[in-house]
Structures are given as structure tokens and as C-alpha cells.
PQR file with spaces between the fields and no chain letter, atoms N, CA, C, O and H, PARSE charges and radii, in Angstrom:
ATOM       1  N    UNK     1      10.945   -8.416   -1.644 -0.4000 1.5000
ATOM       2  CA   UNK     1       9.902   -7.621   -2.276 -0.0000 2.0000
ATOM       3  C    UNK     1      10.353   -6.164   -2.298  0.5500 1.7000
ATOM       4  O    UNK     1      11.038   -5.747   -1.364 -0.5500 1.4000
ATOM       5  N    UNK     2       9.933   -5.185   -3.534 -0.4000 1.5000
ATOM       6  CA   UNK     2      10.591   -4.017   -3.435 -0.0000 2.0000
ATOM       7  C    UNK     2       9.127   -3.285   -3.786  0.5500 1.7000
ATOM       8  O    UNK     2       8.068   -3.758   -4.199 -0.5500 1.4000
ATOM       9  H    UNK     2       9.376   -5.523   -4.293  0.4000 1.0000
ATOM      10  N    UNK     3       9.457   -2.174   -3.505 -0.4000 1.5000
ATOM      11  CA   UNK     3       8.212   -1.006   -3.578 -0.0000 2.0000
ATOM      12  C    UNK     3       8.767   -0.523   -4.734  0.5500 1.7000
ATOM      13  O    UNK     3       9.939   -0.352   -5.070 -0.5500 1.4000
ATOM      14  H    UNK     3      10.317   -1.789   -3.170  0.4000 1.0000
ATOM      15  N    UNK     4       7.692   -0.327   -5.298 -0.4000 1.5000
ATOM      16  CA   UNK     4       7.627    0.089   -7.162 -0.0000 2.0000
ATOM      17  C    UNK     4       7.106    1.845   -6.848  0.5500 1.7000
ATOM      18  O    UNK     4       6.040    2.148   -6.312 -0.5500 1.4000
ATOM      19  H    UNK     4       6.740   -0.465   -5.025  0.4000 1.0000
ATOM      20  N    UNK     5       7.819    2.511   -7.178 -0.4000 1.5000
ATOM      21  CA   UNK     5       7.264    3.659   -7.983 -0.0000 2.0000
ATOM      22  C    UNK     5       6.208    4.234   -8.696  0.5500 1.7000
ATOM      23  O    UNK     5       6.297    4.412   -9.911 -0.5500 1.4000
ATOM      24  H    UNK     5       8.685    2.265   -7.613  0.4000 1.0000
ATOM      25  N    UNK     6       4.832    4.661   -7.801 -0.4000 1.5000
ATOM      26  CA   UNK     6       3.361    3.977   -9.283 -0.0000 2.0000
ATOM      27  C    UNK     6       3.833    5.371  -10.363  0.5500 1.7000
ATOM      28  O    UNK     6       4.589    6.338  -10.270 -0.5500 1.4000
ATOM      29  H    UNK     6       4.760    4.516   -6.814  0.4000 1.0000
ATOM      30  N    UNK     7       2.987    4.862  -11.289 -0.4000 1.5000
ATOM      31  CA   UNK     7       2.752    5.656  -12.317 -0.0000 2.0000
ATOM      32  C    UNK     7       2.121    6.859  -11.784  0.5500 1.7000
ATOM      33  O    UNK     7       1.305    6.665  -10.883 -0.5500 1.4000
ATOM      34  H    UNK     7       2.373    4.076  -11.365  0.4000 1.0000
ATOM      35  N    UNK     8       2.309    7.947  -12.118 -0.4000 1.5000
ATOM      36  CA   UNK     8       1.499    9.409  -11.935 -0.0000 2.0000
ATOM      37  C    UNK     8       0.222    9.285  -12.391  0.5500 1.7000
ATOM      38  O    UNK     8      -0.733    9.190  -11.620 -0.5500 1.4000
ATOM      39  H    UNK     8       2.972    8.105  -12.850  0.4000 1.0000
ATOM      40  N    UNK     9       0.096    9.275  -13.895 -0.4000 1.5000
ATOM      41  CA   UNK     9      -1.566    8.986  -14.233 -0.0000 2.0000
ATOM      42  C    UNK     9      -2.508    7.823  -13.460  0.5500 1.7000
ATOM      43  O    UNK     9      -3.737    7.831  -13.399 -0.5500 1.4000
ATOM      44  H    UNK     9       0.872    9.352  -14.521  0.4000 1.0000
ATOM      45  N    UNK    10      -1.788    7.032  -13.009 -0.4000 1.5000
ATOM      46  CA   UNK    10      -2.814    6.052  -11.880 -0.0000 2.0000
ATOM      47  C    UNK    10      -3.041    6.281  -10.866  0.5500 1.7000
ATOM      48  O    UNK    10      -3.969    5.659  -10.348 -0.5500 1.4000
ATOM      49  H    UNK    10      -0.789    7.026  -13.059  0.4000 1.0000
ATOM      50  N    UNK    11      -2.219    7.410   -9.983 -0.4000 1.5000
ATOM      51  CA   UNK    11      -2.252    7.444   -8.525 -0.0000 2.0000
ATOM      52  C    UNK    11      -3.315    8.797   -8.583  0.5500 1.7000
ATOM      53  O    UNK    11      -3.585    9.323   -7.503 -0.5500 1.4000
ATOM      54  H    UNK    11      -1.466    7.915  -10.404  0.4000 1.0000
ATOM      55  N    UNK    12      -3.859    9.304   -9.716 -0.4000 1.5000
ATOM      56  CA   UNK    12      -4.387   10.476   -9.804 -0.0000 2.0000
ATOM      57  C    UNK    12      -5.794   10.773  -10.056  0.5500 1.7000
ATOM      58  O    UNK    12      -6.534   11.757  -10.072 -0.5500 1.4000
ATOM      59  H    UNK    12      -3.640    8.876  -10.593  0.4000 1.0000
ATOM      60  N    UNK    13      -5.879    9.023  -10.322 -0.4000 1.5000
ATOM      61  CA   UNK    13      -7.110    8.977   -9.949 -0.0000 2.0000
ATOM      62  C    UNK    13      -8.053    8.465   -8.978  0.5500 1.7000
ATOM      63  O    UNK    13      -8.134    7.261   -8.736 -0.5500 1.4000
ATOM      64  H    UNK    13      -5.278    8.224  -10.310  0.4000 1.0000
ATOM      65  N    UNK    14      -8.934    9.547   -8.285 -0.4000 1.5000
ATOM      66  CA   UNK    14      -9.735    9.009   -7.316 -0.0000 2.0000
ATOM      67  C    UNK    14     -10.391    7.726   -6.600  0.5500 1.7000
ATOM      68  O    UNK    14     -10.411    7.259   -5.461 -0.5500 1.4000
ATOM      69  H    UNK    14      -8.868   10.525   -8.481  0.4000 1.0000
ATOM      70  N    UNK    15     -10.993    7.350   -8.052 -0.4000 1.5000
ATOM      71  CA   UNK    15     -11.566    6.064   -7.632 -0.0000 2.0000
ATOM      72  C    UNK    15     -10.431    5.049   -6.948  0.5500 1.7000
ATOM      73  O    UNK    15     -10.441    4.449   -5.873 -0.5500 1.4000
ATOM      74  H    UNK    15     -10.976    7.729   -8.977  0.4000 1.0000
ATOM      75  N    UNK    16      -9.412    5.111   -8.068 -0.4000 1.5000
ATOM      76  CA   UNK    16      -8.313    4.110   -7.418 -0.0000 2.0000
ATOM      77  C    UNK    16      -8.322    4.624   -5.845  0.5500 1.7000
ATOM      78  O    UNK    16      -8.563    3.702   -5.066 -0.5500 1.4000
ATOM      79  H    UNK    16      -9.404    5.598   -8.941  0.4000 1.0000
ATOM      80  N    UNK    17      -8.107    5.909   -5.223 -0.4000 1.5000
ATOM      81  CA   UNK    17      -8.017    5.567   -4.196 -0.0000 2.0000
ATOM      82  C    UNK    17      -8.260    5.269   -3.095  0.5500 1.7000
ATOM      83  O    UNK    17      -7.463    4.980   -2.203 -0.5500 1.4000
ATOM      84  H    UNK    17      -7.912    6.658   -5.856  0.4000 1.0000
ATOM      85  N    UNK    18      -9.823    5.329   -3.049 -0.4000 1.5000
ATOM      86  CA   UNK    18     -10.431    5.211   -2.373 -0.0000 2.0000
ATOM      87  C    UNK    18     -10.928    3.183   -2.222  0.5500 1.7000
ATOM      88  O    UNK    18     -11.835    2.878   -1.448 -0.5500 1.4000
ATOM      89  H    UNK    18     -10.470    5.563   -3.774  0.4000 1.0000
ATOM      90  N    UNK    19     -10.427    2.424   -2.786 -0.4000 1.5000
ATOM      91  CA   UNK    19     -11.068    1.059   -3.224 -0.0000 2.0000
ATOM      92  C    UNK    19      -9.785    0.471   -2.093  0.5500 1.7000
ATOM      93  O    UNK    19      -8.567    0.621   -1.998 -0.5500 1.4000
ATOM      94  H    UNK    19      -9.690    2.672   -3.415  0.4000 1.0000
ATOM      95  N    UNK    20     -10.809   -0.233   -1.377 -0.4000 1.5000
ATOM      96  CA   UNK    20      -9.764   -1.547   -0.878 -0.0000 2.0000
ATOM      97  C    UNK    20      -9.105   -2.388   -1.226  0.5500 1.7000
ATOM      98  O    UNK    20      -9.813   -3.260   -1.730 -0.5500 1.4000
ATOM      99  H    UNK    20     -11.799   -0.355   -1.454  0.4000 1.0000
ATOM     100  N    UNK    21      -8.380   -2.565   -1.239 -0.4000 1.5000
ATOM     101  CA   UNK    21      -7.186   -3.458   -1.730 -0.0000 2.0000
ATOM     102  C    UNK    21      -6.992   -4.873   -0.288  0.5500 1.7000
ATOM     103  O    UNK    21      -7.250   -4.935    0.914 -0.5500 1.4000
ATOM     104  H    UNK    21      -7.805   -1.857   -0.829  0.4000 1.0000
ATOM     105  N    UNK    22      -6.310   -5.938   -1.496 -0.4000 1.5000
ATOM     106  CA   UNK    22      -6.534   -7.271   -0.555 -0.0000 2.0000
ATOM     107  C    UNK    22      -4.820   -7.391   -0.960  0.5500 1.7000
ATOM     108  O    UNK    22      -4.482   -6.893   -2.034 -0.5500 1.4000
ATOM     109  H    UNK    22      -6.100   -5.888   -2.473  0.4000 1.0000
ATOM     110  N    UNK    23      -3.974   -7.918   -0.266 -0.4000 1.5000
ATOM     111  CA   UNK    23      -2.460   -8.312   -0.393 -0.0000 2.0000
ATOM     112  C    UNK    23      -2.350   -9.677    0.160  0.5500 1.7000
ATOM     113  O    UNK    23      -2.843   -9.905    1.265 -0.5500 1.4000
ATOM     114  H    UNK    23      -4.249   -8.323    0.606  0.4000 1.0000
ATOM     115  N    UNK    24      -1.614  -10.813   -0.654 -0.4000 1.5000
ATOM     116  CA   UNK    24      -1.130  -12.022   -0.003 -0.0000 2.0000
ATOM     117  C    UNK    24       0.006  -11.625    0.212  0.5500 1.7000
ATOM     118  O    UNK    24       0.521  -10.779   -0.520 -0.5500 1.4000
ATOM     119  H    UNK    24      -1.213  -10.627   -1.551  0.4000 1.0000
ATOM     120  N    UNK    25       0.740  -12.237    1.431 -0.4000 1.5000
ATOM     121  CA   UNK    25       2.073  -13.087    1.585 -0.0000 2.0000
ATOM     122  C    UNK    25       2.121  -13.865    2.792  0.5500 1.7000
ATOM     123  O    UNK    25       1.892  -13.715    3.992 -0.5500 1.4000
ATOM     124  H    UNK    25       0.323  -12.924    2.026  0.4000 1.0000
ATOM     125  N    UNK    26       2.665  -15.109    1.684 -0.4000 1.5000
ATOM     126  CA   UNK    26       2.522  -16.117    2.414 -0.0000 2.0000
ATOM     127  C    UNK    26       1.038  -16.725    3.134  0.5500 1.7000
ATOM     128  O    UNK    26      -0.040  -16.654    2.544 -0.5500 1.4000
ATOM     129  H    UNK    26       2.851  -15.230    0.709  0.4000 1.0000
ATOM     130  N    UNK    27       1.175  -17.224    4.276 -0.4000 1.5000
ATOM     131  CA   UNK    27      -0.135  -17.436    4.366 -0.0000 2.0000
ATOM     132  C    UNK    27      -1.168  -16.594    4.940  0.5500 1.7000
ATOM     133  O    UNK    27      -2.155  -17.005    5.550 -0.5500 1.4000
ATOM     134  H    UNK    27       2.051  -17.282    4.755  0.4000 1.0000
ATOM     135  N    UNK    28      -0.930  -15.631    4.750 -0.4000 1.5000
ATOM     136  CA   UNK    28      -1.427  -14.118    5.640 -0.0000 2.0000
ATOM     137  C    UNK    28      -2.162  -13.094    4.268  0.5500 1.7000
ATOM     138  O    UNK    28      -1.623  -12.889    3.181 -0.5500 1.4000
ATOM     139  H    UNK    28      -0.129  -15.297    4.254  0.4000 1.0000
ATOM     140  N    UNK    29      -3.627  -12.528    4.762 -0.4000 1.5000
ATOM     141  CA   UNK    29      -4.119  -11.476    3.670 -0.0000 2.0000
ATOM     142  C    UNK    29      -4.302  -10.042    4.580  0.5500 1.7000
ATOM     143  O    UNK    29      -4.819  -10.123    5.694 -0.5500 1.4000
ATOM     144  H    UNK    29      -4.065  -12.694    5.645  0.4000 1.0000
ATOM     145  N    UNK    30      -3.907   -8.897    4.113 -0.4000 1.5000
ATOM     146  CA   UNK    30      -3.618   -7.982    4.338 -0.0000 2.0000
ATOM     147  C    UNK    30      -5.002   -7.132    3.298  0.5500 1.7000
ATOM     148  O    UNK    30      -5.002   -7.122    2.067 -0.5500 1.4000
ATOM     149  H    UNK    30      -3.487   -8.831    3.208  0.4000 1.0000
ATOM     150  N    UNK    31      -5.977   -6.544    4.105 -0.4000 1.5000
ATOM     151  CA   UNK    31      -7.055   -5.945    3.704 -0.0000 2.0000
ATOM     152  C    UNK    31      -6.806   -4.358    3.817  0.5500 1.7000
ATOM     153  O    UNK    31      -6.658   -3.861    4.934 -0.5500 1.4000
ATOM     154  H    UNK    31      -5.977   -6.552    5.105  0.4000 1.0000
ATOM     155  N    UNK    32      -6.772   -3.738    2.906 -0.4000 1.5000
ATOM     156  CA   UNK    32      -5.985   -2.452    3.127 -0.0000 2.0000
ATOM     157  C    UNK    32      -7.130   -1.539    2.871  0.5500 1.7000
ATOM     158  O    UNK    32      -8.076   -1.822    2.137 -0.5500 1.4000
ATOM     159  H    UNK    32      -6.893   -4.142    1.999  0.4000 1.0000
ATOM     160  N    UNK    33      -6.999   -0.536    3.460 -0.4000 1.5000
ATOM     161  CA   UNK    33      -8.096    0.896    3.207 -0.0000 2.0000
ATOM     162  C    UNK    33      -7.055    1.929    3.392  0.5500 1.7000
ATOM     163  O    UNK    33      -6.332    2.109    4.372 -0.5500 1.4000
ATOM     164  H    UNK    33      -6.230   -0.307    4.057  0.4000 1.0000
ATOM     165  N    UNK    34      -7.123    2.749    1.976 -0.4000 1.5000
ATOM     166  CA   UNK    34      -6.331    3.717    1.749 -0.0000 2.0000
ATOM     167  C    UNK    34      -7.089    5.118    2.828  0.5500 1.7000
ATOM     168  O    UNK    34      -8.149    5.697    2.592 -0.5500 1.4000
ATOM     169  H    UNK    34      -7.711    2.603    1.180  0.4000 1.0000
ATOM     170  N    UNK    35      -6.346    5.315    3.753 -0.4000 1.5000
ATOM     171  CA   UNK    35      -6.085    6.441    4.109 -0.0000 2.0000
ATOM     172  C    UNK    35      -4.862    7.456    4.614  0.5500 1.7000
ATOM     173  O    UNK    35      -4.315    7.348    5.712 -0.5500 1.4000
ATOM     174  H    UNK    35      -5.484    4.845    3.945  0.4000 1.0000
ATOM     175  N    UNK    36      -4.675    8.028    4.044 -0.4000 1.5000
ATOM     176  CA   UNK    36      -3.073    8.358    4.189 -0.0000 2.0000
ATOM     177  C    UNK    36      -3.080   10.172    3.144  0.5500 1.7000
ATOM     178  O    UNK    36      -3.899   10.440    2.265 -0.5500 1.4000
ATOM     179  H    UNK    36      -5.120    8.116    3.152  0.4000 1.0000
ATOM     180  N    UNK    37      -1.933   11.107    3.622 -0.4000 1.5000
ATOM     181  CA   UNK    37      -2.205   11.932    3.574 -0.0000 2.0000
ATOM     182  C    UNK    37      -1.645   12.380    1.644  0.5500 1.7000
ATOM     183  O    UNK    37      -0.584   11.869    1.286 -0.5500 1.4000
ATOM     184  H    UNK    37      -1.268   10.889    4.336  0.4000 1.0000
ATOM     185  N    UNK    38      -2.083   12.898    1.046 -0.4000 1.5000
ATOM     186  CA   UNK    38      -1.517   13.208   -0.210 -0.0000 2.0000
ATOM     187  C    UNK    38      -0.438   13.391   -0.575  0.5500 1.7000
ATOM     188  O    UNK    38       0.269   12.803   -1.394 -0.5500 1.4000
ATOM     189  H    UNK    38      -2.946   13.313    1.336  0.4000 1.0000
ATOM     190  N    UNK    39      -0.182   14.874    0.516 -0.4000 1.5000
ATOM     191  CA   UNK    39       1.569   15.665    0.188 -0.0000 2.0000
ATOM     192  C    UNK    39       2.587   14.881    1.010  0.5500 1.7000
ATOM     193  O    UNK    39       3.674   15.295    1.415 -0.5500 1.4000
ATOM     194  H    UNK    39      -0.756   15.351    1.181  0.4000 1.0000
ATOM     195  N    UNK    40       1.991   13.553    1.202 -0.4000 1.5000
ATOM     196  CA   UNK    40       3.715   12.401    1.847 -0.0000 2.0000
ATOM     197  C    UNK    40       4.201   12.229    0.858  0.5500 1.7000
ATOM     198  O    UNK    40       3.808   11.937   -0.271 -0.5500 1.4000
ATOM     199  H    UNK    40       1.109   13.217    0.873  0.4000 1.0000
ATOM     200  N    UNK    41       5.737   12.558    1.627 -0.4000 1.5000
ATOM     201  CA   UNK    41       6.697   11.880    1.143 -0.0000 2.0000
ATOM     202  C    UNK    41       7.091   10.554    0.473  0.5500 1.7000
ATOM     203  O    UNK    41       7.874   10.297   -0.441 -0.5500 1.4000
ATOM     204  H    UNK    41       6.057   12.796    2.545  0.4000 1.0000
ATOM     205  N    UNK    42       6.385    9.894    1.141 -0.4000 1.5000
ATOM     206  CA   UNK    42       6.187    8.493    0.708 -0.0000 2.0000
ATOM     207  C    UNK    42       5.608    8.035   -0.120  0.5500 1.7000
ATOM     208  O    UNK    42       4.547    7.883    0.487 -0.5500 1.4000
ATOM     209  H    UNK    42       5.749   10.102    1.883  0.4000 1.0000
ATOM     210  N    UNK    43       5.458    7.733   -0.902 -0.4000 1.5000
ATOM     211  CA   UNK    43       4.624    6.804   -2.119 -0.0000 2.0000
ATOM     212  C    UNK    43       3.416    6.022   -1.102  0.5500 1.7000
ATOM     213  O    UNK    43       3.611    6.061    0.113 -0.5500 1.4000
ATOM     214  H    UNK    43       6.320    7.856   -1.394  0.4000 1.0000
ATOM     215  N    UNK    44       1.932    5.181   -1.740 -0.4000 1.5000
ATOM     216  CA   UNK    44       1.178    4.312   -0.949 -0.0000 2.0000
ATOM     217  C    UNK    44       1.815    2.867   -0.823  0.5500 1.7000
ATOM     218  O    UNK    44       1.665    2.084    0.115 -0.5500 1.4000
ATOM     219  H    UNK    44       1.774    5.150   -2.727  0.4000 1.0000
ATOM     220  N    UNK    45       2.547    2.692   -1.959 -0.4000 1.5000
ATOM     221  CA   UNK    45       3.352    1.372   -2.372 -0.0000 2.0000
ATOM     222  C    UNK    45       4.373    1.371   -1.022  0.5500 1.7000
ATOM     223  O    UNK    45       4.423    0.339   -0.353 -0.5500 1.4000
ATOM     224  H    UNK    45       2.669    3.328   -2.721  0.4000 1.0000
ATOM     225  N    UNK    46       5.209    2.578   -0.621 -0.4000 1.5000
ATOM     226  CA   UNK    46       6.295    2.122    0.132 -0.0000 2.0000
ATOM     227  C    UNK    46       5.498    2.384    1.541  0.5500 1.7000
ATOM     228  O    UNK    46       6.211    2.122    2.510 -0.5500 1.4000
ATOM     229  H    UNK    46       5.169    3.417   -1.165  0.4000 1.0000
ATOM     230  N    UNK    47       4.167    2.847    1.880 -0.4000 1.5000
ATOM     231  CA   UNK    47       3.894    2.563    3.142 -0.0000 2.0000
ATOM     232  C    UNK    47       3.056    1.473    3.572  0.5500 1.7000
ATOM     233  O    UNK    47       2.847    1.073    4.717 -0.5500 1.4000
ATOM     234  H    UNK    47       3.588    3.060    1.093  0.4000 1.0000
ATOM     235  N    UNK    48       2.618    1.063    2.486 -0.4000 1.5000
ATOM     236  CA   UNK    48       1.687   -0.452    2.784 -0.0000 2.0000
ATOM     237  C    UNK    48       3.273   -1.495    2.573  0.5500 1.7000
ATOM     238  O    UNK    48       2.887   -2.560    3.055 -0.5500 1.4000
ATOM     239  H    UNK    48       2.789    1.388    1.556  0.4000 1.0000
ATOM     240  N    UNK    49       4.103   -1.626    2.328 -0.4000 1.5000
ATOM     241  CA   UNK    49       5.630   -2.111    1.968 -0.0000 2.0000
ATOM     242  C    UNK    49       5.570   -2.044    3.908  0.5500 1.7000
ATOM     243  O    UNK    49       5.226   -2.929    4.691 -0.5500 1.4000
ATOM     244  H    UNK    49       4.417   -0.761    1.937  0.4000 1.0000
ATOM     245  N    UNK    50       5.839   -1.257    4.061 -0.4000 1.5000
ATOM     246  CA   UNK    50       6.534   -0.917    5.294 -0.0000 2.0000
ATOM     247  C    UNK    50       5.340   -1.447    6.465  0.5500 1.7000
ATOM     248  O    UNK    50       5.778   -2.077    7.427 -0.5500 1.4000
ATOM     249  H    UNK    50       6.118   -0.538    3.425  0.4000 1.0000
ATOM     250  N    UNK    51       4.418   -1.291    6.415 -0.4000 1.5000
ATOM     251  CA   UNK    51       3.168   -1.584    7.483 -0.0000 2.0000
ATOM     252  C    UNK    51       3.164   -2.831    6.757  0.5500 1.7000
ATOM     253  O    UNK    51       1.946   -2.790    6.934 -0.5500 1.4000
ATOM     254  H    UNK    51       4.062   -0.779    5.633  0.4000 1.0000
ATOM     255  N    UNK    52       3.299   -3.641    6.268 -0.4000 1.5000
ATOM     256  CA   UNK    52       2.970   -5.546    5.763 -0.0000 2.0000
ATOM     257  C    UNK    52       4.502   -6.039    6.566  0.5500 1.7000
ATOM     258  O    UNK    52       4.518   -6.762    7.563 -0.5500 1.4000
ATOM     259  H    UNK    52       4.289   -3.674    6.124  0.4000 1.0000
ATOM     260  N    UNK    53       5.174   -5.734    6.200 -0.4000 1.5000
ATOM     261  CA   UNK    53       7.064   -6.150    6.700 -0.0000 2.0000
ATOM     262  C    UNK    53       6.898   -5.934    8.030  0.5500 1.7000
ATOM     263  O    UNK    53       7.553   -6.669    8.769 -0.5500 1.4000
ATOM     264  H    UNK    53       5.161   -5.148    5.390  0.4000 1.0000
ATOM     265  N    UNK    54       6.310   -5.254    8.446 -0.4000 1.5000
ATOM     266  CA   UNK    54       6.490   -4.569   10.424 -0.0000 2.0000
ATOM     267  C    UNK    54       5.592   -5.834   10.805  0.5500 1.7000
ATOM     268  O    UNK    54       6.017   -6.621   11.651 -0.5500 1.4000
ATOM     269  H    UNK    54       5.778   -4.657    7.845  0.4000 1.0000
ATOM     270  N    UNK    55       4.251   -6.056   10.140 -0.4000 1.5000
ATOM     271  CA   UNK    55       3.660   -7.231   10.850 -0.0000 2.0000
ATOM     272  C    UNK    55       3.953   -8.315   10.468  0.5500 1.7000
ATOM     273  O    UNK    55       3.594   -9.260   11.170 -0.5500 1.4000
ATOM     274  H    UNK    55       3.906   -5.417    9.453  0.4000 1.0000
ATOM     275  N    UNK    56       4.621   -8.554    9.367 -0.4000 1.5000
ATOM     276  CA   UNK    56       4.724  -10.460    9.216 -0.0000 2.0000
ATOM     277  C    UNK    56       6.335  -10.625   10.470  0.5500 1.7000
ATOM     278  O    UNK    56       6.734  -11.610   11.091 -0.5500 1.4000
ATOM     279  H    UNK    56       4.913   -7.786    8.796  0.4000 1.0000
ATOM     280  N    UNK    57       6.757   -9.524   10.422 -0.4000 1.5000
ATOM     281  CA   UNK    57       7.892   -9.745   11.586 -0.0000 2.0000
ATOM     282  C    UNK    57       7.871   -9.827   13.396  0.5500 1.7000
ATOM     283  O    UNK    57       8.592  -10.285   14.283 -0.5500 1.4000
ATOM     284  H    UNK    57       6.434   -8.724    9.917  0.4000 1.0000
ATOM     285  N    UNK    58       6.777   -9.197   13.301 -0.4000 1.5000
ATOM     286  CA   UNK    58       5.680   -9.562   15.095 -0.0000 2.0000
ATOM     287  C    UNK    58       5.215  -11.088   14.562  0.5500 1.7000
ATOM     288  O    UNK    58       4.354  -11.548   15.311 -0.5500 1.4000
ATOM     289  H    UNK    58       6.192   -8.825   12.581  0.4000 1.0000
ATOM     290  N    UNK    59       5.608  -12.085   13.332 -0.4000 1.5000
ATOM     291  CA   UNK    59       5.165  -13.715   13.732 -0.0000 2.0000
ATOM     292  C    UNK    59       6.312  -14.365   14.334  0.5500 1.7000
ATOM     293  O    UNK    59       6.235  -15.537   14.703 -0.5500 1.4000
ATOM     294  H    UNK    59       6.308  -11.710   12.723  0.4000 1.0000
């Protein structure tokens, strides 16, 4: 799985970010609540990437 790059006009808007998000893999759902700081470095894609991979690897 690779972390995508979002679009600028989508990440810019509010509503998107504030809405929970649900993730499968495998047999595991990952209920996400965006909180995280704006001016990161990181994209939301490559830190929910990185926090899903850290826990399916503690199975």
C-alpha cells in the first residue's frame, strides 16, 4: 500500500476534515478522527499510512 499525495483543493476543505473516516485491512477496521496539526510535514494520508502499518504489525 502506498500513501497518495491528496489533492490541494480537497485537503482545504474543512468539512472534509473534521469527518471520521473508517479504513479496512484485512480483517481489521481502523476508525480514524482527524486530529493532527496543519503546518506537518506530513501529509494525513502518510500518517494514518504509518499509524495502520505500526498496528497491524503488534499482530
Amino acid at each position: 500500500m502506498q500513501a497518495k499525495k491528496p489533492n490541494p483543493e480537497k485537503t482545504k476543505n474543512p468539512e472534509m476534515l473534521t469527518l471520521d473516516s473508517t479504513y479496512r485491512i484485512g480483517n481489521r477496521s481502523f476508525i480514524v478522527e482527524p486530529v493532527f496539526k496543519e503546518e506537518s510535514s506530513q501529509t494525513l494520508g502518510e500518517v494514518l499510512l504509518r499509524l495502520m502499518k505500526s498496528e497491524s504489525e503488534k499482530l
